[in-house]
N, C-alpha and C positions, 0 to 999 in steps of 0.2 A: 355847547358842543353838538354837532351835527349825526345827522346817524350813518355818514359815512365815516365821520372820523373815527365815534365807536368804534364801528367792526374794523377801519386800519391799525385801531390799536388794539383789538381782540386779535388779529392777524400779527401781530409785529409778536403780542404775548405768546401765541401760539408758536413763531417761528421758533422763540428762547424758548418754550417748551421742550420743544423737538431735539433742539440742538444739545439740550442739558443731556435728554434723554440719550440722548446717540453717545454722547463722551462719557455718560455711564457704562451704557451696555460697551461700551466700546474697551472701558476699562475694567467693565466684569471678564469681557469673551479673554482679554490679555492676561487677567490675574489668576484665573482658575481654568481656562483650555490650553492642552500640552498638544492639540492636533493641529498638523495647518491649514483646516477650516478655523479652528479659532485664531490664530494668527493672519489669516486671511480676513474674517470676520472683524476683526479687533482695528485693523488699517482701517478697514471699508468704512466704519460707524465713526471711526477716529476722523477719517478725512469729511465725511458727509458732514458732521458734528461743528467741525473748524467752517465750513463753508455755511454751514447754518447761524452759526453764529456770527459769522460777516455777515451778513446781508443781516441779522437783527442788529446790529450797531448802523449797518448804512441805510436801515430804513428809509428814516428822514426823510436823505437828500434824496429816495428815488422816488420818491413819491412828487419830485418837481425836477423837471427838465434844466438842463443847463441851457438857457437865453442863448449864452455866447457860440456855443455848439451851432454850426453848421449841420443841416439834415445830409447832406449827401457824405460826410466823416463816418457814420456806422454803415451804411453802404460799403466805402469806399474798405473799411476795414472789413466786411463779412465776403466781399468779392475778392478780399488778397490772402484772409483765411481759406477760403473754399481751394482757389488754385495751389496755396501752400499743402490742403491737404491730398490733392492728387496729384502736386509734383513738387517735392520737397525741394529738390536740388534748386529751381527756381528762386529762391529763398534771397539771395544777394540782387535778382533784377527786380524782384516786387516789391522787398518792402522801400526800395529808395524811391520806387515808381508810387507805391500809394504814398509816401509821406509828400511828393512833390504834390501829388493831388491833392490830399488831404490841405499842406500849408495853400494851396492855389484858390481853395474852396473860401479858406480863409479871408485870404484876400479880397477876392471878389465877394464876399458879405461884407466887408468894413467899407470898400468903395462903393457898393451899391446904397449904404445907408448915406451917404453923403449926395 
């Protein structure tokens, strides 16, 4: 074992550490606060908790790229979030417009390997 893997698996430990920790506290601030800071509190460590603990299950796979992935797909999806978030209405002409780019990007990697 390498001593990057180490520390990726001291890191992945870590993440379930946190994420244990959050859905604790998460379910302390719910079981014994009557204020809506703890009800507020209780969501916040609840939701952080769920998402910490996704990415310790999805490790793994992020620690290697998907091959088949076209690089300009996270682009093409972070330029239709951006406009989605300063003009929502937009929403029916972008996403048809990045999925045609998105499948187009497609394409043109599988002919270009040939």
């Amino acid at each position: 074992m390498t001593q990057n893997e180490m520390f990726a698996d001291a890191r992945r430990s870590m993440v379930l550490l946190v994420a244990v920790v959050m859905l604790f506290s998460s379910t302390a601030a719910w079981w014994w606060g009557e204020s809506s800071f703890a009800n507020f509190s209780s969501a916040a460590l609840g939701r952080m908790g769920l998402v910490m603990g996704a990415i310790w299950i999805a490790w793994p796979s992020l620690r290697r790229p998907a091959a088949w992935f076209p690089a300009a797909v996270p682009v093409i999806g972070i330029v239709a979030l951006m406009i989605l978030a300063a003009q929502p209405r937009l929403i029916f002409a972008v996403l048809p417009a990045a999925g045609m780019l998105m499948a187009l990007t497609v394409v043109v990697k599988v002919f270009r390997r040939k």
